[in-house]
C-alpha positions in Angstrom: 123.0 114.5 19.8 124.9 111.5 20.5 122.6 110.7 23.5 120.1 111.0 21.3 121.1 109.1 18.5 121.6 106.1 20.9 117.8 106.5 22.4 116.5 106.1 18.8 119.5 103.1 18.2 117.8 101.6 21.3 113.9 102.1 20.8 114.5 100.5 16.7 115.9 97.4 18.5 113.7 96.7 21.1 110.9 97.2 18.3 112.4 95.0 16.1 111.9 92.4 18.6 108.6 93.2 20.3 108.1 90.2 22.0 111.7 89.2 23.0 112.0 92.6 24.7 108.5 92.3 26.2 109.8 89.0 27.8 113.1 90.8 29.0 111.0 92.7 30.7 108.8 90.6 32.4 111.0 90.1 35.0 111.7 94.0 35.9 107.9 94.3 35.6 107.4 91.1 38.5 109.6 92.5 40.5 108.6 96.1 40.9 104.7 95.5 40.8 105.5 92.9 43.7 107.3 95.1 45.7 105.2 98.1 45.6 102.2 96.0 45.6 103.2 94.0 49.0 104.7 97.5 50.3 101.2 99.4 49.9 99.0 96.3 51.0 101.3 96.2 53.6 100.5 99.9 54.9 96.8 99.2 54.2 96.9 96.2 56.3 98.5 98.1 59.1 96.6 100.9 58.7 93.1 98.9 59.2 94.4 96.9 61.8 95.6 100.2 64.0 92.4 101.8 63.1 90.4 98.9 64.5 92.9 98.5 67.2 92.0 102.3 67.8 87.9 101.2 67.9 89.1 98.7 70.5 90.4 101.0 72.4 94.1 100.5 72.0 95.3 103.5 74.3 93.1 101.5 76.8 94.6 99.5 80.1 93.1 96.0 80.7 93.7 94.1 84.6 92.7 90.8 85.4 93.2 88.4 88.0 95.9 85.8 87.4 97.6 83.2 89.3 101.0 84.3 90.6 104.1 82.5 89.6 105.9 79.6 91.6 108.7 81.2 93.9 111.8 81.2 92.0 110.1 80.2 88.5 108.6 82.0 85.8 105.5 79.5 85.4 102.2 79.9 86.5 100.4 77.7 88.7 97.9 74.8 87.7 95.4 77.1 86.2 92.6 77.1 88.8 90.0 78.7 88.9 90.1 81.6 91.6 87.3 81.9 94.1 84.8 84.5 94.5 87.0 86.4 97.6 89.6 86.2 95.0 88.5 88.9 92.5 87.8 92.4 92.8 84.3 94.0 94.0 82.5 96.9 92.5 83.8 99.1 95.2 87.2 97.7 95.0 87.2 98.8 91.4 85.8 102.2 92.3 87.9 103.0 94.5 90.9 102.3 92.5 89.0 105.1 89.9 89.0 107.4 92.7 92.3 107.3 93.8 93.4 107.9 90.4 91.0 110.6 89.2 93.2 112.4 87.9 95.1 110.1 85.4 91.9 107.8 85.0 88.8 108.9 82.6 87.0 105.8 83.3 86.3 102.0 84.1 84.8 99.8 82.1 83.3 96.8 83.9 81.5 94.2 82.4 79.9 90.2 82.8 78.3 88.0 80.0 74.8 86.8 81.2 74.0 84.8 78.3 72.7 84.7 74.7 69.4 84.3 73.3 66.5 85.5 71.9 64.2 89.1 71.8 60.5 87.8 71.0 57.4 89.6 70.7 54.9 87.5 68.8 56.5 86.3 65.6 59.2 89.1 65.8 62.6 88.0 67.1 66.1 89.7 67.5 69.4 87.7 68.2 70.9 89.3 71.3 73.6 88.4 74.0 72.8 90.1 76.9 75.8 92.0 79.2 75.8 93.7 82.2 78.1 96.7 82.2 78.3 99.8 84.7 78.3 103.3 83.7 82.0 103.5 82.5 81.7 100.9 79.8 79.9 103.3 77.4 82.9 105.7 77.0 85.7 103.3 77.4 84.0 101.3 74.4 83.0 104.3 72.2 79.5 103.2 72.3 77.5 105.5 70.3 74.1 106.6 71.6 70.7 107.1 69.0 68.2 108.5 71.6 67.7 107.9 75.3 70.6 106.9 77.8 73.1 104.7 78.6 73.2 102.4 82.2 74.1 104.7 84.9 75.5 104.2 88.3 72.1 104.4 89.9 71.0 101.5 87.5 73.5 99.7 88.6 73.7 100.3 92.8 69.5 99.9 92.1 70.2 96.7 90.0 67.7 97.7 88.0 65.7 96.2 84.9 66.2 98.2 82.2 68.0 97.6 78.9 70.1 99.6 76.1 69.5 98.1 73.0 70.2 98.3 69.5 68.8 99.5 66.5 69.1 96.4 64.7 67.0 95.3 67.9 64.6 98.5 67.4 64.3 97.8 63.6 63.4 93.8 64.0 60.9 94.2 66.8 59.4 97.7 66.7 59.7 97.9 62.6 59.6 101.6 63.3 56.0 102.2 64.5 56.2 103.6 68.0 59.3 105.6 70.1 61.8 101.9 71.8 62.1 104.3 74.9 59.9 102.7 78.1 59.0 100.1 76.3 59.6 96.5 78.0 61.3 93.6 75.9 61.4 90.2 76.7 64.5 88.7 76.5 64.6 84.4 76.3 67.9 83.3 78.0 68.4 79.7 77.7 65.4 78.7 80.1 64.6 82.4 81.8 62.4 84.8 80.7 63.7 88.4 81.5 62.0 91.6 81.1 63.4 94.6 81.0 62.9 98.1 80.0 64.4 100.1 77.4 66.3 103.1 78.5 68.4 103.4 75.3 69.2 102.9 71.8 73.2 102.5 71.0 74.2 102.4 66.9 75.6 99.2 65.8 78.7 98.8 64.9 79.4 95.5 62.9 82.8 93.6 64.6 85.9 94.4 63.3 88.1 91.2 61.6 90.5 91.2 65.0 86.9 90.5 66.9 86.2 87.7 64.6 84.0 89.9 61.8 82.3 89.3 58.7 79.7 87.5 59.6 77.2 86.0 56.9 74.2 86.2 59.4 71.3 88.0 57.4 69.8 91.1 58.3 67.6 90.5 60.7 69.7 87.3 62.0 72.5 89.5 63.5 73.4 89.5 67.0 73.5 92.6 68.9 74.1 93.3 73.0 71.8 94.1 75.4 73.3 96.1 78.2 72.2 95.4 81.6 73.0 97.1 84.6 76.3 94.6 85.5 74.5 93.8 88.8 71.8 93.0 87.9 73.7 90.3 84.7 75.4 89.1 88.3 72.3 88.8 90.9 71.9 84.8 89.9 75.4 84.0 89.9 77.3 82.1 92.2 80.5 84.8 92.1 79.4 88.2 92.2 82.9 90.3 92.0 85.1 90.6 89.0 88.0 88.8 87.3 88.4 91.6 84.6 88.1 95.4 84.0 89.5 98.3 81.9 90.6 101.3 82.5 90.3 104.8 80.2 93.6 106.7 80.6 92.8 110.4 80.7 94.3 112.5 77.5 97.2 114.0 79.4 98.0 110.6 81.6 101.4 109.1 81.5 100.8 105.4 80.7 103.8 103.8 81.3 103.5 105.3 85.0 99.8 104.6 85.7 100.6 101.1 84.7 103.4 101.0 87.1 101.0 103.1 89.9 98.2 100.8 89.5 100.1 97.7 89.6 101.6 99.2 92.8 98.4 99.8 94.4 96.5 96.2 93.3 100.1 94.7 94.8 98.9 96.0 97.9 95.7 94.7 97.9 96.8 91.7 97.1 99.9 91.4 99.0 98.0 88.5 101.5 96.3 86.3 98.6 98.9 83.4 98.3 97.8 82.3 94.6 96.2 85.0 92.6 97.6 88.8 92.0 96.4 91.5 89.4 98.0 92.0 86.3 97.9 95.7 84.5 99.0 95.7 80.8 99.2 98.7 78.7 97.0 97.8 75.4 99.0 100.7 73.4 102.2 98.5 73.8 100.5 95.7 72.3 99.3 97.5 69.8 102.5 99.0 68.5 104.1 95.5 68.9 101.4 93.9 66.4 102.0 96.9 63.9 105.5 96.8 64.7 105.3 93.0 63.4 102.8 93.3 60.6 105.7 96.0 59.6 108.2 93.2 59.6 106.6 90.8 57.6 105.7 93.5 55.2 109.4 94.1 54.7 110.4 90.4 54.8 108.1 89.7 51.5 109.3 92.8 49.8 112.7 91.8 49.9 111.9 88.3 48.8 109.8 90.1 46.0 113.0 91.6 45.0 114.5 88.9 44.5 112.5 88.9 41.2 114.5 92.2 40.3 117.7 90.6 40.4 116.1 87.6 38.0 114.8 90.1 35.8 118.1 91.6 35.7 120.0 88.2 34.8 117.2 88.1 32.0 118.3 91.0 30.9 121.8 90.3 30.7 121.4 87.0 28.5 118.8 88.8 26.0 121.8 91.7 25.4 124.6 88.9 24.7 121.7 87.2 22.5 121.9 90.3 20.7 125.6 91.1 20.2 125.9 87.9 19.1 122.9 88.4 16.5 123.9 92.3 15.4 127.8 91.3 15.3 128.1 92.3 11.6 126.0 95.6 12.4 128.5 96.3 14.9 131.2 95.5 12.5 129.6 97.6 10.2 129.4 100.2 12.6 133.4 100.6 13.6 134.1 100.0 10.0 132.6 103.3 9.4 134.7 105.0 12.1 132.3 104.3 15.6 134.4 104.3 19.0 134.3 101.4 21.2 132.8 103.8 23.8 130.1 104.8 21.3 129.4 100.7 20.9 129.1 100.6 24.6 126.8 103.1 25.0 124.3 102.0 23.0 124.1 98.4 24.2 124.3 99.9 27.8 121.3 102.7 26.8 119.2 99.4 25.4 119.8 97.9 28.6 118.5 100.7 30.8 115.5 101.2 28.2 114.2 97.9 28.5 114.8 98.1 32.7 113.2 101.8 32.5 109.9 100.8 30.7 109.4 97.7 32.6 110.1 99.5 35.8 107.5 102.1 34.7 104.6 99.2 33.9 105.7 97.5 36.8 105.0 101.1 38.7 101.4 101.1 37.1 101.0 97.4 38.2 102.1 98.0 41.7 99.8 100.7 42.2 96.9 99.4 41.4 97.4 96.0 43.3 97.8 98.5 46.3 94.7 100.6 45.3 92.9 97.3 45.1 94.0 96.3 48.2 93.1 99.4 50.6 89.6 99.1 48.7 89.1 95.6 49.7 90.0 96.4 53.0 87.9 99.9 53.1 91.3 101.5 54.5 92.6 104.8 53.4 94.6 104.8 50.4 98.6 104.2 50.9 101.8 104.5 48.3 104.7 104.8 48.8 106.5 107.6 47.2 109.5 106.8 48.4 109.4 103.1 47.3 108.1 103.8 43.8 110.9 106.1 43.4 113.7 103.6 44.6 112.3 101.0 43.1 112.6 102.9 39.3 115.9 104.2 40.2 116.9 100.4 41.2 115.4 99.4 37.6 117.3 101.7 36.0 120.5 101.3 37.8 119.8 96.9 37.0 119.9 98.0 33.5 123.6 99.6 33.5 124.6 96.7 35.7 123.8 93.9 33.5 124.1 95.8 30.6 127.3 96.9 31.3 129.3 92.9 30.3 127.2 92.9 26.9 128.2 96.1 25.9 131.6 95.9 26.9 132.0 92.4 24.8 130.3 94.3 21.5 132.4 96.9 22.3 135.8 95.0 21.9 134.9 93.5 18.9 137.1 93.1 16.4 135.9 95.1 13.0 137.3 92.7 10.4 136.5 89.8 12.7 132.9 91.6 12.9 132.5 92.1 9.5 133.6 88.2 8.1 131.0 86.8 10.6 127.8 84.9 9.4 
């Protein structure tokens, strides 16, 4: 009863003042919208960045050729660029894939032949045109809509023949006859290539990390055309390769087939004075960049609580506003036989009311900025229990804090004293 009596105490004052508790609040409400807010946009950043880190292929090894550091330094050399005898050859690379058949799903390989455009007529596509081998379609997760992808005899053949898009199929076929067998032309800077199509791949647009959200219209966007890779290479001064991937299988250690195939490129390198092979696990990197994105996430949300403790100070000065405003109430009060503890309690219960319903709106605040968020960023929706919960219990527990001097000052009031004041 006594509990009760000092909710209903509580819930007259703060309506007698509607706005000068609304403004108390204000600052518990900041506070604990920021922090959940930052917190959830925080998990929905790191959720869409894993996810496209995933698309990537973040479980994914990369090696290229570097130069090799100066003996008894850490720094690289001058940055030149490495001959033709210094990269690897197709058979170089496919024989590191057969020696680790077992741990390796596939190899990606791939080389940029240029950009241009499709043309039949007045029809055009955008398109960059890459040669890749047979590996390149499951170590990118490229998704097939009818025919096939390059294979290995494409590429030993060097043949002419194309997988294209259906943004490609939509702008120059506009849906009237089956892509398959049909030749394109394809206007690289100032060549004119022909190829035929094998395949149709779905589009995917680029993820933000690959420099997405383009404002390219429709029928302006650019899309690959994949070439057999030796055939991308047949006009080009250096025919090997400076760059690869690697699929781990499912059941591969990483961290050891890093170690294994950094062993086994050391050998082949072992008499090439200025360039070497570096493997690099992309899963590492991954984790590091989440790991980060983690950190900074955590680093706001304190700062954002910062706002707490302000609120909390606002607090404090609004309940010494108002023992100094209800001092003949409390007079009136102990007159009539009230305890000092009874005085304190209900200053102490005002306190944590306030705290407690601008904790709850700052809950409804947060949430929605992180609903908001993960919408914007089309990633799955993320809140935190746990922070919600700590952040109302840390509300409440401001209110008893800096509630706790007010009261005790209207609780040592003196009656008489209380009584005479005007």
């Amino acid at each position: 009863m006594f509990i009760k009596e000092n909710i209903l105490l509580a819930i007259a004052g703060i309506r007698s003042s509607k706005m000068r508790s609304l403004l108390t609040m204000l600052g518990i409400i900041i506070g604990i919208s920021s922090v959940i807010g930052i917190v959830s946009i925080g998990s929905a950043i790191t959720s869409k960045v894993s996810g496209e880190l995933d698309k990537l292929g973040a479980n994914n090894m990369q090696v290229y050729v570097r130069e090799k550091s100066k003996e008894g330094s850490e720094e690289r050399g001058s940055r030149n660029e490495p001959e033709d005898s210094d990269l690897m050859t197709l058979d170089q690379i496919n024989t590191i894939e057969e020696t680790f058949s077992d741990r390796i799903s596939n190899i990606s390989v791939s080389s940029q032949k240029g950009s241009g455009k499709v043309k039949d007529g007045y029809l055009y596509a955008n398109v960059t045109t890459t040669g890749v081998n047979a590996g390149f379609k499951d170590v990118n997760n490229v998704k097939m809509i009818s025919g096939r992808f390059i294979s290995d005899k494409d590429v030993k053949g060097m043949k002419k023949v194309a997988v294209v898009s259906e943004k490609l199929v939509n702008n120059i076929f506009k849906g009237k006859s089956d892509p398959i067998g049909k030749e394109i032309k394809a206007y690289i800077g100032d060549n004119i290539e022909t190829y035929v199509i094998a395949g149709v791949y779905k589009y995917e647009p680029p993820s933000f990390l690959e420099g997405g959200g383009s404002t390219a219209k429709e029928k302006d966007i650019q899309t690959n055309v994949y070439i057999p890779v030796t055939t991308a290479k047949a006009d080009k001064k250096n025919k090997n390769y400076s760059y690869f991937m690697i699929k781990p299988s499912g059941t591969a250690d990483q961290d050891k087939l890093v170690k294994d195939v950094k062993k086994y490129t050391d050998k082949l390198y072992k008499n090439n004075k200025n360039w070497e092979l570096e493997v690099s696990n992309l899963k590492n990197e991954a984790e590091s960049i989440t790991s980060v994105l983690g950190m900074i996430s955590m680093g706001i949300s304190v700062i954002a609580a910062i706002a707490l403790l302000v609120g909390g100070i606002g607090v404090m000065n609004i309940m010494l506003v108002s023992v100094t405003e209800r001092t003949r109430e409390i007079g009136t009060r102990k007159a009539l036989g009230a305890k000092s503890s009874h005085i304190k309690m209900q200053f102490i219960t005002e306190s944590v009311i306030i705290c407690s319903i601008g904790g709850a709106i700052g809950i409804v605040l947060g949430i929605g900025m992180g609903i908001i968020a993960c919408l914007v960023l089309n990633s799955p929706i993320s809140i935190s229990m746990p922070t919600i919960l700590i952040s109302f219990t840390f509300s409440m527990g401001i209110g008893v804090f800096f509630g706790y001097y007010p009261a005790k000052k209207a609780a040592s009031l003196d009656p008489i004293e209380a009584l005479r004041y005007e």
